[in-house]
C-alpha positions as CSV (number, residue, x, y, z in Angstrom):
1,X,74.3,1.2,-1.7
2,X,71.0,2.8,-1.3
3,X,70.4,5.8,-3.4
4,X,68.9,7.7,-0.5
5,X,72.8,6.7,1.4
6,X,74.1,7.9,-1.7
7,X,72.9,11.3,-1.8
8,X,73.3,12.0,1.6
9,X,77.5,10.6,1.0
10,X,77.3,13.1,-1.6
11,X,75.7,16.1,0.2
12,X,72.4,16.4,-0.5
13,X,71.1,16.8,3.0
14,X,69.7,14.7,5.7
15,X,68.5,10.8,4.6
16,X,64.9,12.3,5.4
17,X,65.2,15.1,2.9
18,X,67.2,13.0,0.0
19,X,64.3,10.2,0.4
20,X,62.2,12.8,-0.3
21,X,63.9,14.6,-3.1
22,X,63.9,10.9,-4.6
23,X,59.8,10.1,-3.8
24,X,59.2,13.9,-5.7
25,X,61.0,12.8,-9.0
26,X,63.6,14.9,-8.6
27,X,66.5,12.4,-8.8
28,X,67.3,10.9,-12.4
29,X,69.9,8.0,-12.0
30,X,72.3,6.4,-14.6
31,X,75.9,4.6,-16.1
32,X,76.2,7.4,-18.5
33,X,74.1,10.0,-20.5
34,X,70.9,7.9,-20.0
35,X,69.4,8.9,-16.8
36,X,65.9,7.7,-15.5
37,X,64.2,8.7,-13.0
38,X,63.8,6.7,-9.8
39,X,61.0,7.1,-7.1
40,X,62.5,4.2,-4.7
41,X,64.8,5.7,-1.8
42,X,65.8,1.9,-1.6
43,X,66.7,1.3,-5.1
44,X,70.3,0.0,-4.8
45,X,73.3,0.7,-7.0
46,X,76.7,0.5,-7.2
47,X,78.2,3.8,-6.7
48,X,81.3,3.0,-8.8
49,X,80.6,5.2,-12.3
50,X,77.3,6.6,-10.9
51,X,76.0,9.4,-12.5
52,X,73.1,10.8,-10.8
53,X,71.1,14.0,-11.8
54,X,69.6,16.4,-8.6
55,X,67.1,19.0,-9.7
56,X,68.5,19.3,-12.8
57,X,71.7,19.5,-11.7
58,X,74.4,16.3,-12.9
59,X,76.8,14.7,-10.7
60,X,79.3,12.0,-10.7
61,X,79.6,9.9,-7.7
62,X,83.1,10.7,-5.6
63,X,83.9,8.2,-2.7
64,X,86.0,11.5,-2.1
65,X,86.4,14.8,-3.0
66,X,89.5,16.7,-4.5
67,X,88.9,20.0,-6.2
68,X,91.1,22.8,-7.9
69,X,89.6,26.3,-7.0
70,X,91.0,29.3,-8.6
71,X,91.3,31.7,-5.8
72,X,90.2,35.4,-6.8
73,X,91.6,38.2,-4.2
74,X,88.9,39.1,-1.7
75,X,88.0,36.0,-0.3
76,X,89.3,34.0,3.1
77,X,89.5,30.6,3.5
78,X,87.8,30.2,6.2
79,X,84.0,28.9,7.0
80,X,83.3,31.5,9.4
81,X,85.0,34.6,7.8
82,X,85.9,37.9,9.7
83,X,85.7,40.6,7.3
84,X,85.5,38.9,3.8
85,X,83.5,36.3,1.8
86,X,84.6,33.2,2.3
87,X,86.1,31.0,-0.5
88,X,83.5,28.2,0.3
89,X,80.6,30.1,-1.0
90,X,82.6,29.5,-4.3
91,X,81.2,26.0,-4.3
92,X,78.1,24.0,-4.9
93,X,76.3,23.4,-1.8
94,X,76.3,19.7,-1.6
95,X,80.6,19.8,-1.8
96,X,80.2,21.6,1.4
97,X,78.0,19.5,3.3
98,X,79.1,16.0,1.4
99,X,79.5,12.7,4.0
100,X,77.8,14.6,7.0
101,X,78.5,14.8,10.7
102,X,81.0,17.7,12.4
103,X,84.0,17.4,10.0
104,X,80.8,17.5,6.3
105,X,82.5,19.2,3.3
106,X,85.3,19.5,1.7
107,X,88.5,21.8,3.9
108,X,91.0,24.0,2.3
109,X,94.5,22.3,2.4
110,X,96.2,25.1,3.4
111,X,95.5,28.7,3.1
112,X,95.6,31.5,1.2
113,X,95.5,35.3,2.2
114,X,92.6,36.9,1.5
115,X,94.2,39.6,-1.1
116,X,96.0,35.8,-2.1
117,X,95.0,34.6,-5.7
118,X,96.0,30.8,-7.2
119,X,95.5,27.4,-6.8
120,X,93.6,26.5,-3.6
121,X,92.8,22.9,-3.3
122,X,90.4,21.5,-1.3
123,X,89.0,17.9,-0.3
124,X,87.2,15.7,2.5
125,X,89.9,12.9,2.8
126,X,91.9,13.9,6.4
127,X,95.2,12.1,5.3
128,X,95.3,13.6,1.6
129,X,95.5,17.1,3.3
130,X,97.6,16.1,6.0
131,X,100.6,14.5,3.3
132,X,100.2,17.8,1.6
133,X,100.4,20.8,4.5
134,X,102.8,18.7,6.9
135,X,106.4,20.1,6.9
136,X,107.9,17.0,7.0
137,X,106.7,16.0,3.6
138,X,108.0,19.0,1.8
139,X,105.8,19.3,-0.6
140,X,106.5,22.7,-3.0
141,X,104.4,25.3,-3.5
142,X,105.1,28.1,-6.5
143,X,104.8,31.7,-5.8
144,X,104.5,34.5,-8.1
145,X,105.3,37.9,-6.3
146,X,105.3,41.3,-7.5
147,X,107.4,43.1,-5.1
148,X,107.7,47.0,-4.7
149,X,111.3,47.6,-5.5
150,X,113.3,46.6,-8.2
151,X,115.0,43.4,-7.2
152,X,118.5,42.6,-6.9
153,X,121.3,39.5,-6.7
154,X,121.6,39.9,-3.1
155,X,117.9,40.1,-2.2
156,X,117.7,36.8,-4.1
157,X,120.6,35.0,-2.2
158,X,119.5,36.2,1.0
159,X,115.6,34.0,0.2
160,X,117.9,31.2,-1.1
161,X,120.4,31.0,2.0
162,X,117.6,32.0,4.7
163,X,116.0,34.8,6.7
164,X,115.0,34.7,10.3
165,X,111.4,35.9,10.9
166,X,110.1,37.5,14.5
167,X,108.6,34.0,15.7
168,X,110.8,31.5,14.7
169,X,115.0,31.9,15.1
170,X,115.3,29.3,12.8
171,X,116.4,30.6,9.6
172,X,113.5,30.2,6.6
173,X,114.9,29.6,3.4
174,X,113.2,28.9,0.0
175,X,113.9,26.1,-2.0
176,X,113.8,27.9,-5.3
177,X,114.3,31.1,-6.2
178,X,114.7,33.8,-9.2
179,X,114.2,37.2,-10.0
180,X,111.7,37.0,-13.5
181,X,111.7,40.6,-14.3
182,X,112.5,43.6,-12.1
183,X,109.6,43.6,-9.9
184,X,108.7,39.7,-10.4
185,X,109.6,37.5,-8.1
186,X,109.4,33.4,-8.2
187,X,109.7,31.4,-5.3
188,X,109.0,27.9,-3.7
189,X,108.6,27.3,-0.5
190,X,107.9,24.1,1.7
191,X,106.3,25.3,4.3
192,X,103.4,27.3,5.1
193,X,104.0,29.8,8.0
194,X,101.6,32.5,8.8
195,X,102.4,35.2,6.1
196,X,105.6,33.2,5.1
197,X,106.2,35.3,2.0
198,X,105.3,38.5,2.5
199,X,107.6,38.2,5.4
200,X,110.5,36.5,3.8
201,X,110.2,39.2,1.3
202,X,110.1,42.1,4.1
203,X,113.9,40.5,5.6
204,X,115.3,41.3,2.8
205,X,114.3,44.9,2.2
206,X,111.5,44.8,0.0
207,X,107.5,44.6,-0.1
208,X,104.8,41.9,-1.7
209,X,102.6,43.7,-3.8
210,X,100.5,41.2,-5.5
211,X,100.8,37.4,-4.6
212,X,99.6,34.5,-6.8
213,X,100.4,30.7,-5.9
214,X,100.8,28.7,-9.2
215,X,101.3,25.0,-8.2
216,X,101.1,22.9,-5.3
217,X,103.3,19.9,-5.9
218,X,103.2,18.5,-9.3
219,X,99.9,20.3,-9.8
220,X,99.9,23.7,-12.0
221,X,97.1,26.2,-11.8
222,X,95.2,25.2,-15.5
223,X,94.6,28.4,-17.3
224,X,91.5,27.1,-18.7
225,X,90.0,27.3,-15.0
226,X,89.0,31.7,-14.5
227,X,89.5,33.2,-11.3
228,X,86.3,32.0,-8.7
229,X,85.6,28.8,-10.4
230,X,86.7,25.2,-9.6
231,X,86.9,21.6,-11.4
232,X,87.5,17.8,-9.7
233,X,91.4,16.4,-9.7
234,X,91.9,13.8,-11.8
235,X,92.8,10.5,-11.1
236,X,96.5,11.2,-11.9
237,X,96.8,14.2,-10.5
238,X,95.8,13.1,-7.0
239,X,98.2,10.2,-7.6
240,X,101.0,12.8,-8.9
241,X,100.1,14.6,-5.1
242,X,100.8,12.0,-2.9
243,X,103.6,10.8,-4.2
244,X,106.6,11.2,-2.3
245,X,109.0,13.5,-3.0
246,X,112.3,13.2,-4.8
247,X,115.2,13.7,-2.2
């Protein structure tokens, strides 16, 4: 592929402007840590292992994206945000205008409040996100609630065997569920209704105080990753998310 078609897969703005970020000097290209600079927009390369730096920035070539984020409160997920910033100012530029056209950037798969924190991931491949917010895949998501009012059996077997919330007189039940401390709360769901928990945790008498999502399918939040930053997937862990699910 073309470097200049490379860059612009990757986000770095319109073929006119990555030819001439290339014809400035200010794209260094390479297999591994040795990176030389190229001047020809032409120059082709396989993108496979590509590392390329971009005005001094260093990047690794992604036929697709698929990113962890660490969701601090205060932030929608949304691109055009109503009253807070929104999560995609969390990311480089070029992850949110990678492959071009109407659909460029990466999209969260799912959402999260905006007083939400956790794992948020995100990505530019329409069937990865699909397999992972469609109901009929069931795939878990952790929660980690701090509720209001000290906690009880009952409240716990009511989440387990089902509520009924105002838009939907089918009964929503979560798939796992335990009381970790008196005002801690853990529970997995598989879906992704508008409020889902704080609303499952209202039927039953009680209030969400503080609401953190921990995993997403096989994936755990890493605590290595703070609060407003995000890292790529690996390989096996976007394997491990589109597997199907036991049972």
């Amino acid at each position: 592929m073309q470097l200049q078609d490379i860059l612009f897969s990757q986000g770095f703005g319109t073929r006119r402007i990555c030819c001439g970020l290339i014809q400035q000097g200010l794209v260094q290209v390479g297999a591994g840590s040795e990176l030389e600079t190229c001047l020809d927009p032409t120059a082709g390369f396989a993108e496979a292992g590509l590392v390329f730096r971009v005005q001094g920035d260093t990047w690794t070539y992604q036929e697709r994206a698929y990113l962890m984020v660490h969701k601090p409160a205060g932030f929608e997920c949304s691109q055009k945000p109503s009253t807070y910033p929104s999560v995609y100012t969390l990311l480089p530029g070029p992850l949110r205008t990678r492959g071009g056209g109407a659909a460029a950037g990466v999209q969260a798969v799912g959402r999260l409040d905006q007083d939400t924190t956790g794992l948020l991931l995100m990505s530019d491949d329409g069937k990865f996100i699909h397999r992972l917010t469609s109901p009929r895949h069931h795939v878990p998501k952790v929660y980690e609630v701090l509720v209001k009012h000290p906690l009880d059996e009952k409240q716990v077997n009511r989440l387990l065997e089902g509520v009924v919330l105002d838009d939907d007189p089918k009964p929503v039940k979560a798939q796992a569920c335990s009381a970790e401390g008196e005002l801690h709360l853990k529970l997995t769901l598989t879906e992704g209704k508008y409020h889902q928990v704080k609303r499952m945790v209202a039927a039953v008498g009680n209030r969400v105080e503080g609401l953190h999502r921990s995993s997403v399918g096989a994936i755990s939040l890493t605590p290595d990753l703070p609060p407003g930053h995000w890292r790529w997937l690996t390989s096996d862990e976007v394997t491990s998310l589109t597997q199907k699910v036991p049972g």
